[in-house]
C-alpha positions in Angstrom: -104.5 34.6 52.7 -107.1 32.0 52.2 -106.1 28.2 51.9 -105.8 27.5 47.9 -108.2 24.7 47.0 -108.5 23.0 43.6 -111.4 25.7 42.6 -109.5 28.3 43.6 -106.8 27.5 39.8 -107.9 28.9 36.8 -106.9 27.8 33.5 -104.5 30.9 32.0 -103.8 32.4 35.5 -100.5 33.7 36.3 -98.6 34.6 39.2 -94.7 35.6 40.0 -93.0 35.4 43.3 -89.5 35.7 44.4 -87.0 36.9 44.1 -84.5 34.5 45.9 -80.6 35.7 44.9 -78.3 32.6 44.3 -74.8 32.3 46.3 -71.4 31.5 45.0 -71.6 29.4 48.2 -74.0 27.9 48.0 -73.9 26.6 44.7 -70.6 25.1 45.7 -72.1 23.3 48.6 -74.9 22.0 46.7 -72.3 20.5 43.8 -70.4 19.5 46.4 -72.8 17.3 48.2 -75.0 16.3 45.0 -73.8 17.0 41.9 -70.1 17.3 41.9 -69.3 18.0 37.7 -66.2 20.8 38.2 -67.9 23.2 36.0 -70.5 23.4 39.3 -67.6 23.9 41.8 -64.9 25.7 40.3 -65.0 29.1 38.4 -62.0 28.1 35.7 -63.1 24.6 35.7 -67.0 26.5 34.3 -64.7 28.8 32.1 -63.7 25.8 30.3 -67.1 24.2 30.1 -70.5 24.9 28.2 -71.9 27.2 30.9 -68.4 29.5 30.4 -68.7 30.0 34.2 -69.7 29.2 37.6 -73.1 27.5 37.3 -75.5 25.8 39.1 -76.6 22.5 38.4 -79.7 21.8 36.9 -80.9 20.2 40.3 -80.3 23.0 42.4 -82.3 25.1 40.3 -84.7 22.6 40.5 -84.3 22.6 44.7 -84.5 26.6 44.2 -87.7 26.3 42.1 -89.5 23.9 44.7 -88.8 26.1 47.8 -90.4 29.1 45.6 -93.3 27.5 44.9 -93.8 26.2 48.0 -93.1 29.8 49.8 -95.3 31.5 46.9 -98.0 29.0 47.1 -98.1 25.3 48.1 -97.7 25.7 51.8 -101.1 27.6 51.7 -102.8 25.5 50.0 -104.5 22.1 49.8 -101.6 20.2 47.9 -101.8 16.5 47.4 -98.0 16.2 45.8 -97.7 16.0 41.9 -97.4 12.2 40.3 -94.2 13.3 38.3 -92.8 16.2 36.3 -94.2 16.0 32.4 -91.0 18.4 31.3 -87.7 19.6 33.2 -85.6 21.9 30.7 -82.5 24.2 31.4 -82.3 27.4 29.3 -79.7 29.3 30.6 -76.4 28.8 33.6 -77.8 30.0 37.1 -74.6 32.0 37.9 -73.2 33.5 41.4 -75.6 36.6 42.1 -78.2 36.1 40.5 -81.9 36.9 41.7 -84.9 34.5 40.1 -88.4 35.1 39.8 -90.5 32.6 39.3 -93.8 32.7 36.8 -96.5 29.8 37.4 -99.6 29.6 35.0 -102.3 27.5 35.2 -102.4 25.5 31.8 -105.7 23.3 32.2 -107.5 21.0 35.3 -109.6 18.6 35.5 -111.3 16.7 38.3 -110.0 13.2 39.7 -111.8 10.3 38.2 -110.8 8.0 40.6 -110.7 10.2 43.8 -113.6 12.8 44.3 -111.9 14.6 46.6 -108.9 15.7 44.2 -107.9 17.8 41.5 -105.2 17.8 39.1 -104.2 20.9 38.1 -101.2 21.6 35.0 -99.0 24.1 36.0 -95.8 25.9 33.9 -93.3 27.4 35.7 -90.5 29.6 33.9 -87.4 31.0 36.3 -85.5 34.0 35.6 -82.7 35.8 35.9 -82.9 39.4 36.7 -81.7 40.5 33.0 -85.6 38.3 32.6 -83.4 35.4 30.8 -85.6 32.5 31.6 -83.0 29.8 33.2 -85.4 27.5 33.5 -89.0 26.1 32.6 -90.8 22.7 34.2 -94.5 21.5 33.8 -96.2 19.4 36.4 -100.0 18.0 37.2 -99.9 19.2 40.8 -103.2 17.5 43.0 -105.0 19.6 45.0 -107.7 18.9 47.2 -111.5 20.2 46.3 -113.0 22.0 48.4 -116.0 20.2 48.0 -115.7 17.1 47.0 -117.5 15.3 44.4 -119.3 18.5 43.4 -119.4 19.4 39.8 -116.8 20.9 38.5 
């Protein structure tokens, strides 16, 4: 596959990857280390909570998310990082089991004022479960680097 360049994202593009199947394990070991709330580490202690379950915490799913998008497509590509996340929101628990897929679309670009050899690119990503529950949406201006710098865009 050819390296991904800022040219290469069109607005209203979609792509999917995955899936990636969730542990009991290691959603323990993640709340353990990083998020300890019992309803992440304890099945009864989750019966007894909002999620009615076992579930993830948010930030996992957010850790899950990354390492998809940078299997599906960052890693190939001409990434810059992202200067923040404009929206992070939790939909559904991430249970024991489950297998996500994960939708990116391009929402709009625009070339770097500042810095002709960069692109900022708005990207939506939705996870889901394999029922197609989306667990999770987040919307980020990713940089990319152009191809050709300080050509028109």
């Amino acid at each position: 596959m050819a390296k991904l360049y800022f040219e290469d994202f069109q607005p209203g593009h979609t792509a999917e990857y995955g899936p990636r199947v969730v542990t009991r394990e290691e959603i323990i070991a993640f709340a353990a280390q990083y998020d300890p709330q019992p309803m992440h580490l304890d099945e009864a202690a989750g019966q007894k909570s909002l999620l009615g379950g076992l579930g993830a915490s948010g930030w996992h799913s957010c850790g899950i998310m990354m390492r998809m998008i940078c299997d599906g497509f960052i890693l190939n590509s001409s990434s810059m990082g992202a200067g923040g996340v404009e929206e992070v929101n939790w939909l559904r628990p991430v249970r024991p089991g489950d297998s996500l897929t994960l939708r990116t679309t391009i929402l709009d670009k625009r070339t770097s004022k500042s810095r002709p050899d960069m692109g900022i690119v708005r990207i939506r990503y939705e996870m889901m479960n394999a029922h197609g529950e989306c667990v999770m949406t987040m919307v980020t201006p990713a940089m990319f680097g152009r191809r050709h710098p300080g050509a028109p865009s």
